[in-house]
C-alpha positions in Angstrom: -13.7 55.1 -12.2 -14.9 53.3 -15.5 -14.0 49.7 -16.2 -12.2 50.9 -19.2 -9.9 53.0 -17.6 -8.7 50.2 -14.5 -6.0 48.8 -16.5 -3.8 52.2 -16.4 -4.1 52.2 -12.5 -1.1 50.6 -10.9 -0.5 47.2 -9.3 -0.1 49.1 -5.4 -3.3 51.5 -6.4 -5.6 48.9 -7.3 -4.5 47.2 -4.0 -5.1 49.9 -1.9 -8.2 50.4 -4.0 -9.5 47.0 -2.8 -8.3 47.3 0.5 -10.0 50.5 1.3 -13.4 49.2 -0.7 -13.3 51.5 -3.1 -13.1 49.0 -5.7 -14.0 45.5 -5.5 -11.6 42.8 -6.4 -14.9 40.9 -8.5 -15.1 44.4 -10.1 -11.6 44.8 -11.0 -11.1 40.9 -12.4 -13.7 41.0 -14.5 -12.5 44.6 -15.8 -8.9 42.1 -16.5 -11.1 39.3 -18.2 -13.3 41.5 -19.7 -10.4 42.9 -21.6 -8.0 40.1 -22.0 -11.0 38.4 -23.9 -11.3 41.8 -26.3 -7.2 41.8 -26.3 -5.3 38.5 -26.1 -7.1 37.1 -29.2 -4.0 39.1 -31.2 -1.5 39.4 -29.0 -1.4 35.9 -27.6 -0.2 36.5 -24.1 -1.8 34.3 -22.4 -1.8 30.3 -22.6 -4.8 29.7 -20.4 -7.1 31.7 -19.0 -8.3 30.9 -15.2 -11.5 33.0 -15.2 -13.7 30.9 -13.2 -11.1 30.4 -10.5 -10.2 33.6 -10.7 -13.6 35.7 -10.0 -13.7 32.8 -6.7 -10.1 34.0 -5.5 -12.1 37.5 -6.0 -14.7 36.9 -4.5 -13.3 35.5 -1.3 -10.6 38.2 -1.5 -13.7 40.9 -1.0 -15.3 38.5 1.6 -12.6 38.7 3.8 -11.4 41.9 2.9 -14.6 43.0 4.3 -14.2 41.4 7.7 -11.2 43.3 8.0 -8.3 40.3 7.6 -6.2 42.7 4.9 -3.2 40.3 4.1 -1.3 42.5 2.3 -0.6 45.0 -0.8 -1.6 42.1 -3.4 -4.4 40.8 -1.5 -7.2 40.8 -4.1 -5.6 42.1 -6.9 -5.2 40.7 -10.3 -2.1 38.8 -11.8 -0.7 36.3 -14.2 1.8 34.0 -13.7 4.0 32.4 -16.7 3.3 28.6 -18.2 6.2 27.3 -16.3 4.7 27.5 -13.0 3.0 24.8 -11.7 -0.6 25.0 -10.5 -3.1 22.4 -9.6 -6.3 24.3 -11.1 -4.8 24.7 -14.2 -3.3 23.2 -16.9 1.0 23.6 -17.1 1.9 22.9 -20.2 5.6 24.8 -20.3 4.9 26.0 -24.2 4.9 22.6 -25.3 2.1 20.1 -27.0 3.0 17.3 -25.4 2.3 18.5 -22.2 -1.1 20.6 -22.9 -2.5 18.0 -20.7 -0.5 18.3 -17.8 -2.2 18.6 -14.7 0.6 18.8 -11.5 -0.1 17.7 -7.9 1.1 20.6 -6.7 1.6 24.1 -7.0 4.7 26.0 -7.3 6.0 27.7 -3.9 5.6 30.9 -5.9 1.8 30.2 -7.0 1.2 29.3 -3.2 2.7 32.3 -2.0 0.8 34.2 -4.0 -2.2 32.3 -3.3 -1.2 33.0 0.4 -1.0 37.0 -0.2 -4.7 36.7 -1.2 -3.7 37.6 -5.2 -5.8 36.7 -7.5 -4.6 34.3 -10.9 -5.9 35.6 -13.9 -4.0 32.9 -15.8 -0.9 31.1 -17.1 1.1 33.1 -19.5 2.9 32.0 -23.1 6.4 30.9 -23.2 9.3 29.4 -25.5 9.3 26.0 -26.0 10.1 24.7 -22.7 11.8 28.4 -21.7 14.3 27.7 -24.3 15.0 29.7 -27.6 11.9 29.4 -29.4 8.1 29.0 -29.5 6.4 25.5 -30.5 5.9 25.8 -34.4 2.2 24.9 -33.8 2.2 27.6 -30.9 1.2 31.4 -31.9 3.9 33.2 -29.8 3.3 36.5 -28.2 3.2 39.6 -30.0 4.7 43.1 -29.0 1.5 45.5 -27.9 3.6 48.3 -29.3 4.0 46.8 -32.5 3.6 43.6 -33.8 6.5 43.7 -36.0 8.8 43.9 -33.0 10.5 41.0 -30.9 8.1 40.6 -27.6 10.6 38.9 -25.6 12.3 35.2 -24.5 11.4 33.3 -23.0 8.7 34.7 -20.5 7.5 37.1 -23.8 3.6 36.6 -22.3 4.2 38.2 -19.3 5.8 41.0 -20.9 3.0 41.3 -23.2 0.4 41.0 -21.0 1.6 43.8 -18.5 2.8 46.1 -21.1 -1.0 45.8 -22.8 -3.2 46.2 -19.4 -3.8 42.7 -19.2 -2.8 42.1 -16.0 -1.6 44.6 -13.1 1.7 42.7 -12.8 3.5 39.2 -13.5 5.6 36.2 -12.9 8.5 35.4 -15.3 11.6 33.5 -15.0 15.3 34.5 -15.3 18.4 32.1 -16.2 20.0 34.1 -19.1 17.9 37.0 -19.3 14.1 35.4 -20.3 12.4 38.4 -17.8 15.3 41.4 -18.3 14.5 40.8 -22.5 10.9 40.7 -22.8 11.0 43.8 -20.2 12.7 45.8 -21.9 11.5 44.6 -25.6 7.7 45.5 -24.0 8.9 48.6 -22.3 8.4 47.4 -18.7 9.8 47.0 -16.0 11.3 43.9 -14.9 13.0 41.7 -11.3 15.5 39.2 -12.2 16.2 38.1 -8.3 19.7 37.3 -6.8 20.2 33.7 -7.3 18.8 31.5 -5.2 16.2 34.2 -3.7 13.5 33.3 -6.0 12.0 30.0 -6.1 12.4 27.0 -8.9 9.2 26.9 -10.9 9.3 23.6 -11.8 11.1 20.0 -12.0 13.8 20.8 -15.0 17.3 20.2 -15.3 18.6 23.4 -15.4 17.6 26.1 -12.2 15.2 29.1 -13.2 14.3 32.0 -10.0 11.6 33.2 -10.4 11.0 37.2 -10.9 8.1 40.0 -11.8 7.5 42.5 -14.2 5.6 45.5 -13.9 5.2 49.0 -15.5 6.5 50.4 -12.1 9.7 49.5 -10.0 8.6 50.0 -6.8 5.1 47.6 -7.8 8.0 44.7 -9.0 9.6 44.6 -5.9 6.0 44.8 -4.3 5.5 41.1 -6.4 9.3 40.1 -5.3 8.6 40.6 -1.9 5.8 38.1 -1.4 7.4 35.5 -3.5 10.5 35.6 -2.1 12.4 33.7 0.9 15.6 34.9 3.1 18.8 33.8 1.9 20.9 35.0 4.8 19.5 32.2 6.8 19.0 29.8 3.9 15.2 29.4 4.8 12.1 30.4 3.6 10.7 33.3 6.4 7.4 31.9 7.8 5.8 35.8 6.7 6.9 34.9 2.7 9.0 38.1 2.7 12.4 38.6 1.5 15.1 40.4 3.9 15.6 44.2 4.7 17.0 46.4 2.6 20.2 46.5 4.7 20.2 42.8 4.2 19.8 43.5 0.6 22.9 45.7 0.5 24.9 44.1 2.4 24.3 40.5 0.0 25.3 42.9 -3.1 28.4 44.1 -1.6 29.6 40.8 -0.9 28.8 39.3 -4.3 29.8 42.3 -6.1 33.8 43.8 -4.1 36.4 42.5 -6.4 34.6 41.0 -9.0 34.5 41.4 -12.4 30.7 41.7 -13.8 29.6 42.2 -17.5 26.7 44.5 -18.4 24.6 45.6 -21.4 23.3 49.0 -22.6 20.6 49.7 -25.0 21.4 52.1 -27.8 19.4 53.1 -30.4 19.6 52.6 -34.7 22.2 55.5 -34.6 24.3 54.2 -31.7 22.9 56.8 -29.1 21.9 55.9 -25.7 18.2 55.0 -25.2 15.6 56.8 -23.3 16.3 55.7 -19.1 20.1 55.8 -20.0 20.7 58.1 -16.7 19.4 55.6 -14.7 21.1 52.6 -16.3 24.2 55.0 -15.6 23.5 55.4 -11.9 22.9 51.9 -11.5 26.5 51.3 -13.0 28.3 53.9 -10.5 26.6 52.5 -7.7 28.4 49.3 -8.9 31.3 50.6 -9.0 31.5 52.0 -5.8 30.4 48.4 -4.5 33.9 47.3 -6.0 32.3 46.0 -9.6 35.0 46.4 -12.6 32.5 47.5 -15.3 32.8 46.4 -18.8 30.9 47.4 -21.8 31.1 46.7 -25.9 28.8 47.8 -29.1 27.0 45.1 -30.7 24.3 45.4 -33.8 21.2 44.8 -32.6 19.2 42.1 -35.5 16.5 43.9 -37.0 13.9 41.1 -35.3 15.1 41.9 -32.0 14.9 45.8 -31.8 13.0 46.9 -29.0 9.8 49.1 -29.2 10.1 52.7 -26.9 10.7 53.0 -24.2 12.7 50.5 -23.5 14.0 49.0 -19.8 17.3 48.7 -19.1 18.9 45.9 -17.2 21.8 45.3 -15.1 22.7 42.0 -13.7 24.5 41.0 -10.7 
């Protein structure tokens, strides 16, 4: 397959790709930089870019993919991980100047579980100012591939960028009040805000933000969640960095869910009709319902700025 054409392949294809040595993970990196460098220059996704480190992680990916020690379905392939993360080899500067410098002693438990599922870092991706509101004024935010004119996201708007342009085959955000459910569905991805308390803290701040993934594809998201995540029936992270069964899954959503009330959003369009994915924003809502949710739902005018570019995501939070 030509370079040009690895960014449409998905995040589990270019894994198995790899795995099978079809496809080196050098080969596929470089395609990543090779095209970030043509890319990002306009649409400003990403806030440092890790290339040397990252063609080593891909090289020793291959190495010891070759020797037949396959970690898992990310092992060698491409991603990006948002400014907020800490990381030792690179510089974490949360969207803000005065921190441009900032070198941490540490990585987040997210970056070293991914480091630990043999993923390779392409980068740290642009945020608001401190995953708040805005950007820095001195800071060129992120700008929607689908059309510049359009709101990219807040506050992880880089990582939606970045995987809705082919920039990287999938990506960490964060979620409080909706920083990876906006930018997915602004970018017209798909994106993982995890239960609380599943994900991981990204950083020392005073307010707690889980980490979560976006992706083109569902099934690659929860492919992202699953090696960043740790077991909350037992309160402690699982030695294998994997998140519970499905049934565990379930069962955690029923118990948060019977005899609450939640509130959701839909996404319409100008005219007030149902965006493209609606059914299954509906199904997602009788599913809650049937798990005891009491579903409420209101219009609200979307702000010119903020109008999403097709096809949108939709989001359901629980």
């Amino acid at each position: 397959m030509p370079a040009r054409d690895l960014h449409h392949c998905e995040l589990v294809e270019v894994g198995q790709r790899i795995q099978k040595r079809d496809l080196s993970a050098v080969e596929a990196t470089q395609a990543q930089l090779d095209r970030i460098a043509r890319l990002d220059g306009k649409l400003k996704s990403y806030a440092h870019v890790m290339g040397s480190s990252a063609l080593e992680q891909a090289d020793a990916a291959d190495k010891e993919i070759a020797k037949g020690k396959v970690r898992g379905p990310l092992h060698g392939v491409p991603i990006a991980v948002k400014d907020l993360c800490w990381t030792q080899d690179a510089p974490t500067a949360a969207g803000m100047k005065i921190y441009r410098n900032n070198r941490p002693g540490e990585d987040a438990t997210v970056v070293t579980r991914l480091k630990e599922a043999g993923a390779v870092i392409l980068g740290k991706l642009q945020l608001t100012e401190g995953a708040y509101a805005d950007h820095h004024p001195d800071i060129d935010p992120p700008r929607n591939p689908w059309d510049a004119t359009l709101w990219p996201g807040a506050s992880s708007g880089g990582s939606g960028v970045a995987t809705a342009a082919g920039l990287c085959y999938g990506s960490l955000g964060s979620d409080t009040g909706g920083s990876i459910r906006f930018p997915s569905a602004a970018n017209g991805v798909t994106g993982l805000k995890p239960t609380w308390g599943a994900g991981q803290p990204l950083r020392r701040l005073r307010t707690r933000r889980d980490a979560g993934s976006h992706r083109a594809d569902g099934a690659k998201c929860r492919g992202l969640r699953r090696d960043t995540g740790r077991d909350r029936r037992s309160g402690s992270e699982r030695s294998d960095g994997r998140a519970g069964t499905g049934t565990w899954l379930s069962d955690e959503l029923e118990w948060q869910l019977a005899g609450n009330t939640h509130r959701c959003r839909s996404a319409l369009d100008q005219r007030g009709r149902r965006c493209r994915g609606g059914e299954g924003f509906q199904d997602a809502l009788r599913i809650a319902t049937d798990l005891g949710a009491e579903i409420h739902g209101r219009r609200r005018s979307v702000p010119a700025r903020h109008r999403m570019a097709p096809p949108p995501s939709h989001a359901l939070t629980i």
